[in-house]
C-alpha positions as CSV (number, residue, x, y, z in Angstrom):
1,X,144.0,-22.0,-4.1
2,X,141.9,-24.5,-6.0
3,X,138.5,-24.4,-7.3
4,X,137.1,-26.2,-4.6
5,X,138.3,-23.9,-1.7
6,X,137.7,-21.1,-3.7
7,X,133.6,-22.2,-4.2
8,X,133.8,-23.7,-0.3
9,X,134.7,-20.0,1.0
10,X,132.7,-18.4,-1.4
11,X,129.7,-20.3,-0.3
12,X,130.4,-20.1,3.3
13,X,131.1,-15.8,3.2
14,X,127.4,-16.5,1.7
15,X,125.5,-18.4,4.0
16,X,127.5,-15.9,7.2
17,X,126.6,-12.8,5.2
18,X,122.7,-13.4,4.7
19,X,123.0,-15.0,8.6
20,X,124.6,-11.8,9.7
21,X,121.9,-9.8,8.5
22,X,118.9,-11.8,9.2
23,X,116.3,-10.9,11.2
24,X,113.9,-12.0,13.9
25,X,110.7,-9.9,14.6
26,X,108.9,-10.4,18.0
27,X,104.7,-9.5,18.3
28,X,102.5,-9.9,20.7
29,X,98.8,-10.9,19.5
30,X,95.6,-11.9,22.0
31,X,93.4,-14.5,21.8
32,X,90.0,-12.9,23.0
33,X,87.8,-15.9,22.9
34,X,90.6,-18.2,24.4
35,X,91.7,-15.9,27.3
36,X,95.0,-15.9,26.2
37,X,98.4,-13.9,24.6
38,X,100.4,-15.6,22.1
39,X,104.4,-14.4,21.6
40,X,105.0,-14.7,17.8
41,X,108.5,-14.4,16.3
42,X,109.1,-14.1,12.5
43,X,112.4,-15.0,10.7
44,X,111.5,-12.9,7.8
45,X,110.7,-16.7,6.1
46,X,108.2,-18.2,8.6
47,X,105.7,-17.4,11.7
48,X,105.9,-19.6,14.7
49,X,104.5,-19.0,18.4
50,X,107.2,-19.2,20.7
51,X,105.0,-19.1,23.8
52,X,101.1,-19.1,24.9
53,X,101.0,-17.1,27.7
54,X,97.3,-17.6,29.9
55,X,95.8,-14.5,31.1
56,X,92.8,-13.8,34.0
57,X,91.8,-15.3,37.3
58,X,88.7,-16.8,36.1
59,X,89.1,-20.7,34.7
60,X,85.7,-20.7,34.0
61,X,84.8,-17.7,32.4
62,X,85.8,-15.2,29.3
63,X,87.5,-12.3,30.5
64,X,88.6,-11.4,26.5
65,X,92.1,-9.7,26.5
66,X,91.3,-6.8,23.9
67,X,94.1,-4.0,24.1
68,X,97.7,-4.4,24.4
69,X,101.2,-2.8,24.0
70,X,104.5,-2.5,25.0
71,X,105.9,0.2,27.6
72,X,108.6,2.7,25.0
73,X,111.7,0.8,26.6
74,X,110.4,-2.6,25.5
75,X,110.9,-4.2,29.8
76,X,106.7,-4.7,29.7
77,X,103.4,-5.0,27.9
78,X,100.2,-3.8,29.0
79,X,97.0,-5.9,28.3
80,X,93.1,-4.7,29.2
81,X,90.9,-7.6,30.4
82,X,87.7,-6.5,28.6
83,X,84.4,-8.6,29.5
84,X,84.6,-7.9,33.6
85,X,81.3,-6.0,34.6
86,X,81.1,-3.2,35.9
87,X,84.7,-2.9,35.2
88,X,87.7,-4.1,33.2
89,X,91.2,-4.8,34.5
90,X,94.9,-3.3,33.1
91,X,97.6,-6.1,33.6
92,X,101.3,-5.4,33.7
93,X,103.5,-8.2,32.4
94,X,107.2,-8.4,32.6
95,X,108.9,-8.6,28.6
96,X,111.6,-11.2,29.7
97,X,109.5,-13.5,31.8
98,X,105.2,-13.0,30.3
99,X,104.3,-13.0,34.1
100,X,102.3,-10.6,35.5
101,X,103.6,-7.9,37.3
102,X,100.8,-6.0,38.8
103,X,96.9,-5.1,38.1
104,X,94.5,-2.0,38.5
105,X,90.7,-1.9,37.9
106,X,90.0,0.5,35.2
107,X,86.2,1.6,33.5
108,X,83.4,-0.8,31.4
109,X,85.3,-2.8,28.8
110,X,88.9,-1.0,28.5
111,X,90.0,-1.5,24.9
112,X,93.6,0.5,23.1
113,X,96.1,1.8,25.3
114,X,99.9,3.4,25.2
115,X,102.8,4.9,27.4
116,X,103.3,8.1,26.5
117,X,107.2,8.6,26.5
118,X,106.5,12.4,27.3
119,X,104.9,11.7,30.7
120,X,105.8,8.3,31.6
121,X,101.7,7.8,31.9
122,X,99.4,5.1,30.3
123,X,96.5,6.1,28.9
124,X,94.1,3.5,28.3
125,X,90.4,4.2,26.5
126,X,87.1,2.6,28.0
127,X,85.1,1.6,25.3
128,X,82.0,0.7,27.5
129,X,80.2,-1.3,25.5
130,X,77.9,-2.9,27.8
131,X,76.7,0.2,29.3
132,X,74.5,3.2,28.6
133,X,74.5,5.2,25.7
134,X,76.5,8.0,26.5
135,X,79.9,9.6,26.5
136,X,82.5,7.5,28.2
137,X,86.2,7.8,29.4
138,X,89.8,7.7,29.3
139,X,91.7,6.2,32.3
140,X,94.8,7.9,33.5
141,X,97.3,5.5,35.1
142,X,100.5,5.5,36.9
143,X,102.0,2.6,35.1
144,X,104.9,2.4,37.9
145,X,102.0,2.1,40.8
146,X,99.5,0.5,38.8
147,X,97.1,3.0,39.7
148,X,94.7,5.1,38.2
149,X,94.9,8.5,38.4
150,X,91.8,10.4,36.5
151,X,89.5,10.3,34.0
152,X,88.9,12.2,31.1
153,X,85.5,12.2,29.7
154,X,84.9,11.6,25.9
155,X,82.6,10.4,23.4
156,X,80.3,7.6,23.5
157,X,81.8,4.2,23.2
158,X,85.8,5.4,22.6
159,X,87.7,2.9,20.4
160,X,91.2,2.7,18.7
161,X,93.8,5.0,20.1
162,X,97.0,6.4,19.6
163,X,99.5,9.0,21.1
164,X,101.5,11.6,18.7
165,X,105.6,10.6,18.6
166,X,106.3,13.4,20.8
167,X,104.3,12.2,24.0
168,X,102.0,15.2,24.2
169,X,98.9,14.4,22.6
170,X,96.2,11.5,22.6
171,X,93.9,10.9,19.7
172,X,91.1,8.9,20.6
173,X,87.2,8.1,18.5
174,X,84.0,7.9,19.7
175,X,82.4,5.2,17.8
176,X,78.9,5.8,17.9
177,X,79.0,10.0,18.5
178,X,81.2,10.0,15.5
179,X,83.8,12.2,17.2
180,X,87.7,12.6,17.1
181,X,89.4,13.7,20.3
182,X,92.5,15.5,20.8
183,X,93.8,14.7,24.7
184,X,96.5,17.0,26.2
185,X,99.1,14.2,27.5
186,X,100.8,17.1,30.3
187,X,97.0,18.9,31.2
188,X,94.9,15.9,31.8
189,X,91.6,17.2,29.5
190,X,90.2,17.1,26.3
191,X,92.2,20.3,24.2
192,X,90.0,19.8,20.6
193,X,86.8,17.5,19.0
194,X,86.2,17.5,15.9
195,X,83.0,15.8,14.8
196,X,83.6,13.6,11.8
197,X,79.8,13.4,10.5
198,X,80.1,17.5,10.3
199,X,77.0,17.5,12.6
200,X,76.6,20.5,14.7
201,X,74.1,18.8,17.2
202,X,74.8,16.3,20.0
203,X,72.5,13.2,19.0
204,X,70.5,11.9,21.2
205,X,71.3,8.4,22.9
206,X,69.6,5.7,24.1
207,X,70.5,2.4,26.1
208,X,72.2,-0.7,24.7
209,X,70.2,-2.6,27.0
210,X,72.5,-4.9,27.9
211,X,74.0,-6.0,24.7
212,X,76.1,-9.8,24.6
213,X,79.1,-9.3,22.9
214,X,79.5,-12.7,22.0
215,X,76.8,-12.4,19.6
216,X,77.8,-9.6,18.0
217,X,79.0,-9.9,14.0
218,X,82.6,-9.1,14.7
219,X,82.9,-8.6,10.3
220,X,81.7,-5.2,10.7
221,X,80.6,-2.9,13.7
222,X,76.8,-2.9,13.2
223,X,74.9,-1.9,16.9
224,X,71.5,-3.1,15.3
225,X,72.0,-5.7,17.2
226,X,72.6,-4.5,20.7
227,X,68.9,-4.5,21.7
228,X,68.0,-0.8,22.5
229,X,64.9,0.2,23.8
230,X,64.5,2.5,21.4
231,X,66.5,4.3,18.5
232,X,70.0,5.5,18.8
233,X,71.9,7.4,16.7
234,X,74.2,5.8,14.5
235,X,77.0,7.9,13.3
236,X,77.6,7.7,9.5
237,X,81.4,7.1,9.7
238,X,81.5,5.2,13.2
239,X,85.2,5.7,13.5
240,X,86.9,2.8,15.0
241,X,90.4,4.1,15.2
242,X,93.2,7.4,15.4
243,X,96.7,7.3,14.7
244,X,98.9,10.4,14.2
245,X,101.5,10.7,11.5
246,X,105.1,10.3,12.9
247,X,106.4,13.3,11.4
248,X,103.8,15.1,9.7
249,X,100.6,17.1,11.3
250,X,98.2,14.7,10.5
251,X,95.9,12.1,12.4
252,X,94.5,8.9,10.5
253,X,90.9,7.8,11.2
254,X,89.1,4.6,10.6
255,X,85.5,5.3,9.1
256,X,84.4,1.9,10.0
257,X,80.7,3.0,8.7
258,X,82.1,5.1,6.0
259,X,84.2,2.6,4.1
260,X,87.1,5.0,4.1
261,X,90.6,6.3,6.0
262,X,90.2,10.0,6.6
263,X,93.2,12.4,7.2
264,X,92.6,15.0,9.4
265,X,94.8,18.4,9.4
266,X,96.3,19.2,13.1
267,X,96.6,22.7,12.0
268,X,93.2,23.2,10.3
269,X,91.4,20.8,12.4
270,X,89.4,19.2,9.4
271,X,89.1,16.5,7.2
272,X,91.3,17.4,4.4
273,X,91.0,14.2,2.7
274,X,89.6,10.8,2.0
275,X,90.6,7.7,1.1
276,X,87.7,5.1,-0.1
277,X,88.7,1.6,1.4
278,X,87.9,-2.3,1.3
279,X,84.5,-2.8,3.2
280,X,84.7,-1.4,6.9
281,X,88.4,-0.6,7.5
282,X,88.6,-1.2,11.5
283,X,92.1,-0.6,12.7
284,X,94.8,1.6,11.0
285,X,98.8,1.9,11.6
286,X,101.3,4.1,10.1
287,X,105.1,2.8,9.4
288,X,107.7,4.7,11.3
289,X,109.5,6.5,8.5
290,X,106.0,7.9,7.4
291,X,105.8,6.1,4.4
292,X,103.4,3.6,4.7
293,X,99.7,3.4,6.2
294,X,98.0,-0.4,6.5
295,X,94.3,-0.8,7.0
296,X,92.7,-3.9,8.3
297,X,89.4,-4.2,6.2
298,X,87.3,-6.4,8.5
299,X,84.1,-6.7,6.5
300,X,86.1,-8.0,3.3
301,X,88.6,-10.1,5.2
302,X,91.2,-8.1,3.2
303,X,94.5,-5.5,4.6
304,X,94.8,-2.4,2.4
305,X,98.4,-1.1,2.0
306,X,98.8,3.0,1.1
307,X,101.5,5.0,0.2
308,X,101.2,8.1,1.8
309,X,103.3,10.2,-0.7
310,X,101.4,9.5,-3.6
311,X,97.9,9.1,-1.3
312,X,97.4,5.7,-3.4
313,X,96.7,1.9,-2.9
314,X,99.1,0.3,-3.7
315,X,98.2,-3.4,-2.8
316,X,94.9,-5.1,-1.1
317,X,95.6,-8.5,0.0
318,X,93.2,-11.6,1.1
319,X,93.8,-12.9,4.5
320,X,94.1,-16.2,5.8
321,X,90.4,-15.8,7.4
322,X,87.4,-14.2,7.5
323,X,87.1,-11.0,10.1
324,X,90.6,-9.1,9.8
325,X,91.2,-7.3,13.2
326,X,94.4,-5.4,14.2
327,X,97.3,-4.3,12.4
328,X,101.0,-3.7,13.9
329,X,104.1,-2.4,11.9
330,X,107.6,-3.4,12.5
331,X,110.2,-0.8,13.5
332,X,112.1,-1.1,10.3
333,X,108.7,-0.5,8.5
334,X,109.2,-3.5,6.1
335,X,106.3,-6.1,7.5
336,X,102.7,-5.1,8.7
337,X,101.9,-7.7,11.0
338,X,97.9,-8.4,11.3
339,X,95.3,-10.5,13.7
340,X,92.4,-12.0,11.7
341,X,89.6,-13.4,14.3
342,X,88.4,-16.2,12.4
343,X,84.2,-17.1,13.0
344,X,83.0,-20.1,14.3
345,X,85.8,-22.8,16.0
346,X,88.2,-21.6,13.5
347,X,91.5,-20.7,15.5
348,X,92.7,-17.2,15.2
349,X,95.5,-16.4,12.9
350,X,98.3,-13.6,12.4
351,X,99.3,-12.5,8.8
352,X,102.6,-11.2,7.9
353,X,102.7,-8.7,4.8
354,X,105.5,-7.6,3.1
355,X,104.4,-4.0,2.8
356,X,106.5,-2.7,-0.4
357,X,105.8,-6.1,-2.7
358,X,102.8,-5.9,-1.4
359,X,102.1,-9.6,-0.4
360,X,101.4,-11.9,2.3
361,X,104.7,-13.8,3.4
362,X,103.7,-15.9,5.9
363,X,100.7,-16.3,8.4
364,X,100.3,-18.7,11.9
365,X,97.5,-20.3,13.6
366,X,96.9,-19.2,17.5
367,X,94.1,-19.1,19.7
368,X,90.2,-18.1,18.9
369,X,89.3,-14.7,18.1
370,X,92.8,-13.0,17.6
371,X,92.6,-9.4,18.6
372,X,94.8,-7.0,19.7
373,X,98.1,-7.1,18.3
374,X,101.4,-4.7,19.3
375,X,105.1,-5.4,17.1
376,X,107.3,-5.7,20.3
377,X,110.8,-6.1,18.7
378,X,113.7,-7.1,15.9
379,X,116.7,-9.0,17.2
C-alpha cells in the first residue's frame, strides 16, 4: 500500500473517530422580557438556536416565562408564566414538537419547578412577588391532569428549588424570611426549616405595595425598591436558591445577600460550611457525578466554578453580559451551561463553560432578559 493510501485512510479513521464520538447538547433557556423559549444545541465547538418557540395568550402583554424543566423521561418541559395577577400559569409542552400540551393556573408569580421521579408529581414554588409580605406556597400538581392538587405553605417569597436524586424530598428558600425548607415529596408538608440568619424570631413583615417588576435591578435582589409602606425585614443572606448533592447528604444554598454558597448538613441540619463568592451568587447547580458546583454571580456578571472535594474555586469567569442568571449542567458534567439577562435592549445570551479548564467555550445571542434555563439532552 503506498504512502498516499496509507495517509488517505489514516486521515479518514481520524475525521470518523472524532465524528463518532462527538457530541450534541440540547438546553432549553427563556426569554422573560420577550415572552419566549429558545431551543439551543451545542456541538461541543459552537452555540446556535435551533428554534424560538412563542409562549402565552397575550400579544400584547409580558407574561415573563421564569421557571422551566424537563419531565425525568425527557417527552416534556414544564414552563411557569410568571407576571399574570392574581395568578401564574404552569404550561406543558411536548419535547418532540415545542407545542403546548396543556395548562393549569397555579399561585402569584410561580418561579423553579421539577418532576419528582419518586412520585411522578411536579412541584412548582410560588414566589409571590407582587403580593403581601408573608409566607407563600408550593403548588402540588398532577403533571398527567394538569391539575393542582395542594399547597404547602412556606416562607415568604420562595425562590430557587430543587428535589433530592431519590424523589423524596424538596428543598426550597424563602428569600426574604431567610429560611431553607425541607418538603416531604410522599406526605405533602413541610418535614424541617432551618433558618439561615440563626434568628430565633419570626420577623415581622410588611406590604410590598404593589411592587413593578420591571423596574427592579435584576444585578442583585435588593427589595428597597419595592415601595413598602413601611419597613420590612431583610434577611441577611436572602437565599435565592437549594440544590441537594446527588450522592452525598448535603443541600447547597445561594446567600444572594450574603455573598456566599452555604452547605447545609441533612443529618445535623446546620450550616456546616461556607463558601465566600463573586458578588450576589443567585442560582447554584451541582454536576451529576458530585464533582462540581457552578454559581451564577449576578451582581459581578461573573459564573464561579467549585470543586467540591477540595471545597475550592477553582475558576471565576466573565460573561458575555452584565446580570448572570441561571445555571444548568450537562448529564456528562463536562459543560455548565448559563443564561445572562443582559440590561437595557441588549438581547439575552447563554454561556457555555467548560467546567474542568475552566473557560468559556462558546456563548449565543437569544431573546431579552434570558432566564430560566434546564440542560434537556446529549445526542
Amino acid at each position: 500500500m503506498n504512502t498516499m493510501i496509507k495517509s488517505f485512510l489514516l486521515s479518514a479513521a481520524i475525521f470518523f473517530g472524532f465524528s463518532a464520538g462527538a457530541q450534541n447538547y440540547y438546553v432549553y433557556v427563556t426569554a422573560e422580557s420577550e415572552d419566549e423559549v429558545a431551543l439551543i444545541k451545542f456541538d461541543g465547538t459552537k452555540a446556535t438556536v435551533e428554534e424560538t418557540i412563542a409562549v402565552g395568550i397575550w400579544p400584547a402583554e409580558i407574561e415573563g416565562p421564569h421557571g422551566i424543566n424537563v419531565s425525568p423521561d425527557g417527552k416534556y418541559w414544564y414552563l411557569s408564566l410568571a407576571h399574570g395577577n392574581p395568578y401564574g400559569t404552569l404550561y406543558k409542552f411536548s419535547t418532540e414538537t415545542n407545542q403546548v400540551v396543556d395548562t393549569v393556573r397555579l399561585g402569584l408569580f410561580p418561579a423553579s419547578l421539577q418532576v419528582s421521579k419518586a412520585t411522578g408529581l411536579l412541584y412548582c414554588v410560588n414566589f409571590d412577588l407582587h403580593g403581601d409580605m408573608v409566607p407563600s406556597t408550593v403548588s402540588v400538581v398532577d403533571p398527567e391532569e394538569m391539575i393542582e392538587i395542594d399547597r404547602i405553605e412556606t416562607g415568604v417569597m420562595p425562590h430557587g428549588s430543587r428535589i433530592s436524586a431519590d424523589g423524596l424530598y424538596h428543598y426550597s428558600v424563602g428569600m426574604m424570611s431567610g429560611e431553607l425548607f425541607e418538603i416531604s415529596t410522599t406526605k405533602l408538608k413541610v418535614t424541617r426549616k432551618l433558618n439561615l440568619d440563626g434568628k430565633e424570631e419570626e420577623p415581622a413583615m410588611a406590604s410590598m405595595g404593589g411592587m413593578d417588576h420591571g423596574a427592579m435591578d435584576h444585578s442583585k435582589m435588593d427589595h428597597s425598591m419595592m415601595g413598602a409602606s413601611k419597613p420590612m425585614y431583610h434577611s441577611a443572606v436572602k437565599p435565592t436558591w437549594a440544590i441537594p448533592h446527588p450522592t452525598e447528604r448535603k443541600v447547597y444554598v445561594a446567600g444572594n445577600g450574603s455573598d456566599e454558597i452555604l452547605e447545609v448538613d441533612l443529618d445535623k441540619w446546620a450550616i456546616t460550611n461556607r463558601f465566600k463568592t463573586g458578588k450576589a451568587p443567585y442560582n447554584v447547580d451541582v454536576s451529576s457525578d458530585g464533582r462540581w458546583l457552578v454559581a451564577t454571580y449576578k451582581g459581578s456578571a461573573e459564573t464561579g466554578v467549585w470543586d467540591l472535594k477540595k471545597a475550592k474555586e477553582t475558576a471565576r469567569i466573565k460573561n458575555t453580559r452584565k446580570v448572570s442568571h441561571g445555571v444548568s449542567i450537562s448529564s456528562d458534567s463536562k459543560y455548565a451551561f448559563v443564561s445572562v439577562e443582559g440590561i437595557g435592549g441588549e438581547p439575552g445570551t447563554m454561556d457555555v463553560i467548560d467546567i474542568k479548564k475552566g473557560t468559556k467555550v462558546a456563548s449565543v445571542d437569544m431573546g431579552k432578559q434570558a432566564g430560566g434555563i434546564i440542560f434537556w439532552k446529549m445526542e
